[in-house]
N, C-alpha and C positions, 0 to 999 in steps of 0.2 A: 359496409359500415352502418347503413340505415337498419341493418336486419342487428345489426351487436346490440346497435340502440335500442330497439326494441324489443330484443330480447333481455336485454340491464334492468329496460322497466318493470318488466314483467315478472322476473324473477327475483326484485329487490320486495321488503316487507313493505308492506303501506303505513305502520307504524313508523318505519325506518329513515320512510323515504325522503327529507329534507337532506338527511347525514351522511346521501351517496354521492358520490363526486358527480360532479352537474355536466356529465359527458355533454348532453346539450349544449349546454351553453359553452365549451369548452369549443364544440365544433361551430357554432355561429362569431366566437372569437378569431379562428383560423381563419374559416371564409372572408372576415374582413381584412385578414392580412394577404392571401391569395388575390384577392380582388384586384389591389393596387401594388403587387411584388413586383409587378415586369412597366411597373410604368416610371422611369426615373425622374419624372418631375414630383411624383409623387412619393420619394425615397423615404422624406422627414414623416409624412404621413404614416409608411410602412415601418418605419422602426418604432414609430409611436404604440402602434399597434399591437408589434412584437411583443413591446412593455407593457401591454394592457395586457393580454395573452400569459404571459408570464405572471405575471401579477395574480389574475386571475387563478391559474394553476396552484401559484402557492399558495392560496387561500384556500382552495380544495383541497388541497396538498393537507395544511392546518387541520380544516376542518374534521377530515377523515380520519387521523391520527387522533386527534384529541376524542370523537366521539369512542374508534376503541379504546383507548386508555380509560374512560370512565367506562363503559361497561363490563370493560376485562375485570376493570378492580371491582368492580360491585360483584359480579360473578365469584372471585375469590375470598372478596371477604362473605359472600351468600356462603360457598363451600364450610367458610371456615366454622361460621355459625352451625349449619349442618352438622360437621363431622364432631362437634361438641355435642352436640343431642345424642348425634349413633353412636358416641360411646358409652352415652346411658341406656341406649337403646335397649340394650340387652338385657341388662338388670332389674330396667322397669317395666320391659313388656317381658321377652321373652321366657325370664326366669322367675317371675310372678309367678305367684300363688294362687292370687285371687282372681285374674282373667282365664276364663273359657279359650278353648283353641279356636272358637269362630272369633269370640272377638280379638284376638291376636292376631287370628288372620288379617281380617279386618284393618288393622295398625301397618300390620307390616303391605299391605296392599297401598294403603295413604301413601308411606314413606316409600313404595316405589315411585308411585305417582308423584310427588315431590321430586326425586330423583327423573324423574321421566323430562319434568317438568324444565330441570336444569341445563340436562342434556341437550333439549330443543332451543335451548336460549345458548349453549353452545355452540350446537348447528349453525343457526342464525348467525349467530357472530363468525363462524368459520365461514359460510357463503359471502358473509361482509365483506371481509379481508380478500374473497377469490373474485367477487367481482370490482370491488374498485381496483383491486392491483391490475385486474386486468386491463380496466378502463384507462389506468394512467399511462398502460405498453401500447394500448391504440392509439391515443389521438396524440402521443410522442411520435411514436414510428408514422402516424398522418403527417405531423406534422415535420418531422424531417424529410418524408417526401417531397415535401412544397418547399421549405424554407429552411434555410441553415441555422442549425439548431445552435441555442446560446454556449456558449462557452464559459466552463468550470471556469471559476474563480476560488482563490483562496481566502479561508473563511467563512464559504457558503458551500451549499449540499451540489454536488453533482449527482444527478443520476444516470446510471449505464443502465441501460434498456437488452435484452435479448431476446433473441426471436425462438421459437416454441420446435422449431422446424428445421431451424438453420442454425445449428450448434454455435457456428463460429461468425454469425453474423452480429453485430452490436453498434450499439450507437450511444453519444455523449450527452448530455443534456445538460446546463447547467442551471440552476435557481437561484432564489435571492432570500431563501432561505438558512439562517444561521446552521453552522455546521453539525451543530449540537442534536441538529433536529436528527441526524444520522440513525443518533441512539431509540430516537423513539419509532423510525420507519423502522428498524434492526426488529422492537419490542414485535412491531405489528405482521413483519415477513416472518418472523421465527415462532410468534405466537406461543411462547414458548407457557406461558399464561394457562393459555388456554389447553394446550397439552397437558400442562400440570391436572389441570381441573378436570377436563376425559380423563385422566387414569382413575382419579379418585372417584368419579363417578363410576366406573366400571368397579374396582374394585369395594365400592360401598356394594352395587347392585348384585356381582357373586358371592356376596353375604346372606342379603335377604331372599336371594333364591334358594338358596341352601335352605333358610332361615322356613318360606315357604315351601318349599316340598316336603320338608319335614309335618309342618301343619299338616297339609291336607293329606299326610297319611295317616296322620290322627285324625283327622276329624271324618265325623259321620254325616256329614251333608251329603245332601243328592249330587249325581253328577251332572248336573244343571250349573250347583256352588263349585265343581272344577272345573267344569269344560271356563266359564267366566273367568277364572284365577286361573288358568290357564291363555287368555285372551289377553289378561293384562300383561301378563312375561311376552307374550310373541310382541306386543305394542313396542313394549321399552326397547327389544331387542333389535327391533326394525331401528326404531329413533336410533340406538347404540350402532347400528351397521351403518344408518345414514352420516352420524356425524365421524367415521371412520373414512367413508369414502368423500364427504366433504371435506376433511383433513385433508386426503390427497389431494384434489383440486385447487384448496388455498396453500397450500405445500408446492405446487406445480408450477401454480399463477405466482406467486409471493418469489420463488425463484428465478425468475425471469426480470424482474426490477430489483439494480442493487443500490446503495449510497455509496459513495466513493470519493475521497479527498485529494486533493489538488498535492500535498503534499506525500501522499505514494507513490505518486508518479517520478515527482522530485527526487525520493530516493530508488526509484530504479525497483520497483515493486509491480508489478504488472498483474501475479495473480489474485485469481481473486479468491475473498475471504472466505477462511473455512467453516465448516460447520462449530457450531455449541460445541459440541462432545469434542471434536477436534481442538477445538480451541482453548489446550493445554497451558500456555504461555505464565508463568508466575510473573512476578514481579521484579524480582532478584532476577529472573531470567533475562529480562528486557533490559536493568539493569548492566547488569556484566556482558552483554551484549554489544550493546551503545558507549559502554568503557573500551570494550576491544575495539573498536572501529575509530572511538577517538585518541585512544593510546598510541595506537598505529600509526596514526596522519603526525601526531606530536613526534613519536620517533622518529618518523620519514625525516620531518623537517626539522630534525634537532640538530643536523650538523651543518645546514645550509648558514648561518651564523660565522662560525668558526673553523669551515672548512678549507679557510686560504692560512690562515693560522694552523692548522693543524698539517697540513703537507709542506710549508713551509720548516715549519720546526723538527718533521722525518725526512726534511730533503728529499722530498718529491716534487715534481713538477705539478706549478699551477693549472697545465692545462689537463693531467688525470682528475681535478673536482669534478666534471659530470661523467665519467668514464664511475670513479667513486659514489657517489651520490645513484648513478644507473644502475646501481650492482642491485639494490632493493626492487627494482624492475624486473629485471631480469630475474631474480626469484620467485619474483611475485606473481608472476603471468602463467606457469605450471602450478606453483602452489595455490592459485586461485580455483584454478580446474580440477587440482588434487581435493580439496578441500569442498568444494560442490558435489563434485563424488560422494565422499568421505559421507556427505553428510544425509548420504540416504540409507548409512547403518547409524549414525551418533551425531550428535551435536556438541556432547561433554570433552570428548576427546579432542578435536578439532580446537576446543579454545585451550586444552592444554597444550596440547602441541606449538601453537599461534606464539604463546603467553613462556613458554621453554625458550622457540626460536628467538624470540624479542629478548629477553634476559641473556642466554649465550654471545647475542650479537653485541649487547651493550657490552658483554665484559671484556668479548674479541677486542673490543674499538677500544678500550682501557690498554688493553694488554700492548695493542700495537702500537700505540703514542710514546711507549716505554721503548719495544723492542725497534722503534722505524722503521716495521716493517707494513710497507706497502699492500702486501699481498693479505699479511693478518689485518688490516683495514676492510681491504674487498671483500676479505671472507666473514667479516664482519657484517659489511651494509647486504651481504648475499644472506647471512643468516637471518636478518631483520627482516627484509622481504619477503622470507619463509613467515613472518608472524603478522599478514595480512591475510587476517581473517574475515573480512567486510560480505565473500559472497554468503559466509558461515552465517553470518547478526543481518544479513539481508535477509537471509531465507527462514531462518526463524522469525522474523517479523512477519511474512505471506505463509508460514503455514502453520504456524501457534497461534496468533493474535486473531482475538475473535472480528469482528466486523465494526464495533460500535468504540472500540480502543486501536482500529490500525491509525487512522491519521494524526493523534497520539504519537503513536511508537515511532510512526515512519517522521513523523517533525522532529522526535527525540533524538532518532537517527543523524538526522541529516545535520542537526545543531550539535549533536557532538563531534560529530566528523568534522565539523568548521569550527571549531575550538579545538581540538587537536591539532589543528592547522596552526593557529594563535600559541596556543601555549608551547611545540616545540620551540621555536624563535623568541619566544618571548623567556623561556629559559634561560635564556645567555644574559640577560638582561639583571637578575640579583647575583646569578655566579659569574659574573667578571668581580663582584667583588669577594671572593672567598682568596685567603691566603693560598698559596704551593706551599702542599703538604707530602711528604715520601710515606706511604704508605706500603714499610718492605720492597718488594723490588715494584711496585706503581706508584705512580704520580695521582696524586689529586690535586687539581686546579682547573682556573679557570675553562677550559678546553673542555676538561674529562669530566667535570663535576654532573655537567646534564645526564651524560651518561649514568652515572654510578646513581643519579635520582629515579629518573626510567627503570634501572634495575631495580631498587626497591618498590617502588609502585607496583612492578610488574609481578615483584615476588607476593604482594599482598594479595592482586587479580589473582593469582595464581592458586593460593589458599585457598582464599574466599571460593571460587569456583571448582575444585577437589574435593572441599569438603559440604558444600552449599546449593550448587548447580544442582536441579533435578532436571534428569534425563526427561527428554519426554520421549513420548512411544513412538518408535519409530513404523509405521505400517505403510508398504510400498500400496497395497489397496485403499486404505483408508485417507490416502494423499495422494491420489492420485484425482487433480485436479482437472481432468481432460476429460470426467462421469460427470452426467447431468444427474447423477441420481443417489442418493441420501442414504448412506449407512442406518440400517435399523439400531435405534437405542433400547439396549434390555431395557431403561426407564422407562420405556417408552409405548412398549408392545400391547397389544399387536398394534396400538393407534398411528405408530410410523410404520406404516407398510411400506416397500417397494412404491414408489408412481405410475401410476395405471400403464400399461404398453399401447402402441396404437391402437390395438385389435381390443383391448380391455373397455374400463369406463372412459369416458371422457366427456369433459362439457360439453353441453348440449344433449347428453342422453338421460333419459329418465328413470331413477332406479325403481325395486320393486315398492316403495314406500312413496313416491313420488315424486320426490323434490326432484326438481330441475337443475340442470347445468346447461351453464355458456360455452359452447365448443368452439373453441377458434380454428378447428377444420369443415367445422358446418357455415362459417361466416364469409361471406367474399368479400374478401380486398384483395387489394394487388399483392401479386406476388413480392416475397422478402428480396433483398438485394441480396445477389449471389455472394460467397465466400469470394473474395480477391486469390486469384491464385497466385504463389510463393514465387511464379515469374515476376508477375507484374507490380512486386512489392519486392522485386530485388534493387532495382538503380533508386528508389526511395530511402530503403532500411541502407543501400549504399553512400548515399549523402549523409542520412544521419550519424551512422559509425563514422564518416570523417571529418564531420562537425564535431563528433566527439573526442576525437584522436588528436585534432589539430588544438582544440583549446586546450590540451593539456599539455601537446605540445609547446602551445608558444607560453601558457603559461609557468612551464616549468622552467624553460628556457630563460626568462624575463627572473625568475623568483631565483635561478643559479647563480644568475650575472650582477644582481643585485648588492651583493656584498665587494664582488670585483670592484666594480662601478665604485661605489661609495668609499669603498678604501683605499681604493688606487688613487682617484679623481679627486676626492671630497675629504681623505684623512677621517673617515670615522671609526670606529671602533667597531668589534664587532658585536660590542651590547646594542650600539647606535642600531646598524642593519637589522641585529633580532626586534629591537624594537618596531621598525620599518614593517621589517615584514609580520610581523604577530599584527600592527595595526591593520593590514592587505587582510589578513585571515578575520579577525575581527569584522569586516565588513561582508564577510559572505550571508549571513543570516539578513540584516537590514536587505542588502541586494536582491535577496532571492524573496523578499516580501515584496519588495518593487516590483521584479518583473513578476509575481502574480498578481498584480492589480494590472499591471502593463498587460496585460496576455489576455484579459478583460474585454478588451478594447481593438489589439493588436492580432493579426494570424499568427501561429506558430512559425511559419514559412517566411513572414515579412521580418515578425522582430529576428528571425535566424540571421535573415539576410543583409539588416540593418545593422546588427550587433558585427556581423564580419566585415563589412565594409569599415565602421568605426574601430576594428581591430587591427584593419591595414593600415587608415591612418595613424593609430596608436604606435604600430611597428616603422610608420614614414615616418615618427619622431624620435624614436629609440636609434633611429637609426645615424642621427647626427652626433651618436657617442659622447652625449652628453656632453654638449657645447650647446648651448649653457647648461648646467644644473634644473633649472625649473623647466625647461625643454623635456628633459630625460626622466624626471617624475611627475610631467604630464602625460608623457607618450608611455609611460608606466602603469601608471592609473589605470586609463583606457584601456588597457591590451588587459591587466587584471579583473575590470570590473566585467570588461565583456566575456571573458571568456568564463566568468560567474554567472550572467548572462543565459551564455551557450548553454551551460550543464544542464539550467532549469526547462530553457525553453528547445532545448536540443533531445531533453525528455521527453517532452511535455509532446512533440513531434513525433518521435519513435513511437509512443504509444498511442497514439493515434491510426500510423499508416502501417504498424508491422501487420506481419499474418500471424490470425489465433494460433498457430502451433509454435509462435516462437513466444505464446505470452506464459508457456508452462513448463515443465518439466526440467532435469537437472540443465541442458543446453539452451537456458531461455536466452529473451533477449535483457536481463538483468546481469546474467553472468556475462552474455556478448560486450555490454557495454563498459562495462567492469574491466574486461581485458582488452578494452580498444582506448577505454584509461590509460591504464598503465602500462598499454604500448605507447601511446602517445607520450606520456612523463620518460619513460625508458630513450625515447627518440631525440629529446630535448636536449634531456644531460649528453648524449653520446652527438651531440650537431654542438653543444658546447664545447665538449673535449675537444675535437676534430675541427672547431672552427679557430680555437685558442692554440693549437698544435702549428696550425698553417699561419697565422698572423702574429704568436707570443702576443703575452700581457704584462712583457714586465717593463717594458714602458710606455709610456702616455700614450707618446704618437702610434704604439702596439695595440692600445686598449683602444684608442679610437677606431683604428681598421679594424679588431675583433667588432665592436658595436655596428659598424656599419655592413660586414658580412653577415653574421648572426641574424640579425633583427632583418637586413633587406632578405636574405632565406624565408623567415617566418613571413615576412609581408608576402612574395612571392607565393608560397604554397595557401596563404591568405584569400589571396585572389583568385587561384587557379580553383578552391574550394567553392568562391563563392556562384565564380561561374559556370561551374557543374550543378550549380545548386539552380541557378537562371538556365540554364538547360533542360531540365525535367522541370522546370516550376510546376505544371501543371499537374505533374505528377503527383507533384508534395501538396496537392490539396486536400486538408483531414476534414 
């Protein structure tokens, strides 16, 4: 570490050097948090310290960012001014009349040198960007060595740290820096600036080469006048190959530190952002994406409202409503897998397909209110669950969306999928007032109306996306997130090359023109922590999947029984229950901003643990079937809010302790979680059916033995969770 530092200084400009991140003092802040880590009277001290540390970082953090952002932009608008002169260039020097070829020469020799001139203040800035990025992957990974690095919060930057050596090694880091700041580390990793400015420098300077060899085969100077203009071309050409191979280096380094939002994780996003060129994503795209995912949730929960009304009025039994309501599970759990697939030839197809099944089902579930029949029902809620497309609008978020717009898209995501939750239920709520109308041999009314609205919306998504949706390019190489290494851009050539290979250039070697690099295989520090292997991150990623299984479990369960409850018990209506439940839905956004400031503060492993024990409780009052009323939507609340809870911080854990090979490809751990969802929600309704089957509900003293088996099951599998989770505790340390 003392050899990195010494080499930082040594290789930074002495003009420069106030504007390098202050590795020094970076590591005299650590040393005083080491000093007093292991001493526990001295704890207040040691987190003080943290906070000065941190602090410190984001100010270097600032500084370095803001220094390139002013010289990048002075550099382009220097270009800009430039490439306005070299379009007169030609007319006023080269196609003159009145200039000699010496003195043209002459001209076109300045404005290499000019050009020479730019490219070295490009260099410079590319070595910029290769040693501080570097600096800020050392004395992170120092300092995760020592001391347990801060924890992402939402609202401020995280950064994920990677190791040069160790593909699948990584680390978290959180700061207290505004989220926003993302877009401008994004500016300074992808230098995209600055790539612009090397092409046009290159391609001004194979102008004037041309420009000069044409001269000096006019011209009649000695060869003393070309061996010299001949000296200047090999100059620029070195500077041009230098700042080629410093491109690689700050391409190499700059890759290794990403920004990262608290809210991708939330939605189950795990890889990471793709390149500029890749990152095809429109507007419209993200758009009708974020519709399907929350059209979806509103459909799921459009007949949770009116589903004791509607099997009543086909003379069906109340206790097939979760058996009914499970059918969309049970589609949804192949068709989630079909559709991941699917979508490593199309992504346009899939939301037709999605956006068809949704429309068929709403019209099945019309048809069957008319004909009573039961089975045209199932095969209704069975076609509806074929129109969950969410791993589809997941994965175009992690592989269109560029880096500086995912915690955007992923917030969009997750906020519309929690307003689809709200506005199915909340639908029954103006159509309980619509007249029974005979439309031919269908009914419209109260019941059916949400239905026949869902088709229309569905039909408009459906247009809109047919004729609107641009495909993006599908390339199994060029998305293939598991390469550390950069698809060449014809924009771009030859200045994105390939990244040097071991045996090639690398920091710390010195090219033919001299400039140095920092090689982090010529520096000693300690070895990187090994990859975890996929054993010993099996009974971790095991807890997690049944953190995730179980809230959705009991949630779906609590949100079935909801309208029972209230209308068996309480005489409400079933606008009453949608309203009910559209309020529960409405509170997942506020919730899931809580537990990221809670998560701040909180382990992922503690608040897991805390939120399930307050789920049992939640389930120990559910479980008094509602005696009293205010017993039964407290014990309601709880068991909803936590297991709102669970989803964030039941993420926020998986991503943490999974292994790198489940954070990519079509079987990640995004699709895993996804169908440990809606196994879970499938498990709920069908412990509904099967618990209402054994106790009936169609009287009181029925409904209270349902509540009290039902919810004592969920408290049971509550606990038996949370104690496998106090089992491996140690395990589950991120």
């Amino acid at each position: 570490m003392v050899q990195f530092q010494n080499n930082l200084e040594n290789a930074r400009l002495p003009e420069w050097a106030p504007q390098y991140l202050n590795y020094s003092l970076l590591k005299l802040k650590l040393k005083d948090i080491i000093a007093v880590k292991d001493n526990p009277e001295l704890d207040q001290v040691c987190q003080a310290r943290k906070f000065i540390f941190q602090g410190t970082l984001d100010s270097e953090i600032e500084k370095v960012l803001s220094f390139y952002a002013d010289v990048s932009t002075t550099i382009k608008h220097d270009l800009q001014d430039s490439e306005q002169s070299f379009d007169h260039f030609q007319d006023a020097v080269m196609d003159s009349q009145e200039l000699d070829t010496i003195h043209k020469l002459h001209r076109v020799e300045t404005k290499i040198e000019e050009l020479q001139a730019v490219a070295k203040r490009i260099t410079d800035l590319l070595q910029y960007v290769s040693l501080n990025m570097q600096g800020i992957r050392k004395i992170l990974k120092k300092f995760a060595k020592h001391v347990e690095p801060t924890k992402p919060s939402p609202g401020f930057l995280a950064l994920e740290v990677q190791h040069p050596h160790e593909p699948g090694w990584k680390m978290m880091q959180g700061t207290f820096l505004p989220a926003n700041v993302s877009e401008q580390l994004d500016d300074m990793t992808s230098h995209t600036t600055l790539v612009a400015a090397a092409a046009k420098v290159k391609h001004h300077y194979d102008k004037l080469r041309t420009w000069r060899s044409s001269l000096l085969k006019e011209s009649s100077q000695d060869l003393a006048g070309a061996v010299a203009a001949d000296d200047i071309g090999t100059e620029i050409e070195n500077v041009l190959k230098s700042m080629d191979d410093m491109h690689r280096m700050a391409q190499r380094n700059a890759m290794l530190v990403h920004g990262l939002g608290w809210s991708e994780r939330r939605a189950g996003i795990f890889e990471p952002a793709p390149i500029d060129e890749l990152a095809v994503a429109t507007t419209l795209g993200l758009v009708l994406n974020c519709l399907s995912s929350g059209l979806y949730m509103a459909n799921y929960q459009l007949v949770l409202p009116n589903i004791r009304d509607y099997l009543t009025d086909i003379g069906a039994a109340l206790s097939m409503a979760g058996v009914v309501i499970g059918c969309c599970d049970i589609a949804s759990i192949p068709g989630t897998i079909g559709y991941s697939v699917w979508t490593n030839s199309s992504f346009k197809a899939p939301l037709i397909s999605s956006a068809v099944a949704c429309i068929l089902g709403n019209t099945l579930y019309c048809i069957g209110y008319d004909t009573k029949w039961l089975s045209i029902l199932m095969a209704a809620r069975l076609l509806t669950g074929l129109g969950s497309a969410r791993t589809v609008n997941r994965r175009y978020i992690a592989d269109f969306v560029r880096k500086a717009a995912r915690t955007k898209a992923s917030a969009a995501f997750v906020t519309c999928s929690a307003a689809g939750m709200a506005l199915g239920p909340l639908l029954a709520v103006p159509m309980a007032r619509v007249p029974t109308v005979q439309l031919g041999f269908l009914t419209f009314n109260p019941i059916t109306a949400g239905a026949y609205v869902m088709s229309l919306i569905w039909l408009v998504f459906l247009a809109v996306t047919i004729f609107c949706f641009e495909e993006p390019p599908i390339r199994a190489d060029a998305i293939d997130h598991s390469k550390d290494s950069i698809p060449e851009s014809t924009l771009q050539q030859p200045l994105l090359s390939e990244p040097p290979s071991p045996g090639g250039i690398e920091s710390g070697q010195t090219t033919e023109n001299g400039n140095d690099y920092i090689s982090p295989a010529k520096i000693k520090t300690s070895a990187a922590p090994k990859i975890p292997s996929m054993r010993s991150t099996l009974q971790p990623m095991i807890a997690t999947f049944c953190i995730l299984f179980l809230l959705k479990l009991v949630q779906q369960a609590y949100l079935d029984s909801l309208p029972l409850f209230s209308g068996k018990l309480y005489g409400w209506s079933s606008s009453q229950a949608g309203l009910m439940l559209a309020v529960f839905g409405l509170t997942v956004i506020p919730v899931n901003t809580a537990v990221g400031q809670i998560s701040d503060h909180v382990s992922d492993r503690g608040l897991n643990a805390v939120t399930l024990f307050i789920t049992a409780v939640g389930c120990g009052l559910l479980m008094c079937g509602g005696r009293p009323m205010w017993m039964y939507f407290l014990g309601g609340t709880l068991v909803f809010m936590c297991t709102v809870i669970l989803e964030g911080s039941g993420m926020s854990l998986m991503s943490k302790i999974m292994h790198p090979s489940l954070a990519r490809g079509t079987w990640n751990a995004g699709l895993m979680s996804t169908e440990a969802g809606t196994l879970g929600r499938l498990t709920g309704n069908l412990c509904l059916s099967l618990v209402s089957k054994i106790t009936g509900v169609n009287t009181d003293s029925e409904v209270y033995r349902f509540g009290f088996m039902l919810f004592g099951l969920m408290g049971l599998l509550t606990v038996s969770n949370l104690g496998y989770m106090l089992a491996i505790w140690k395990r589950l340390a991120a």
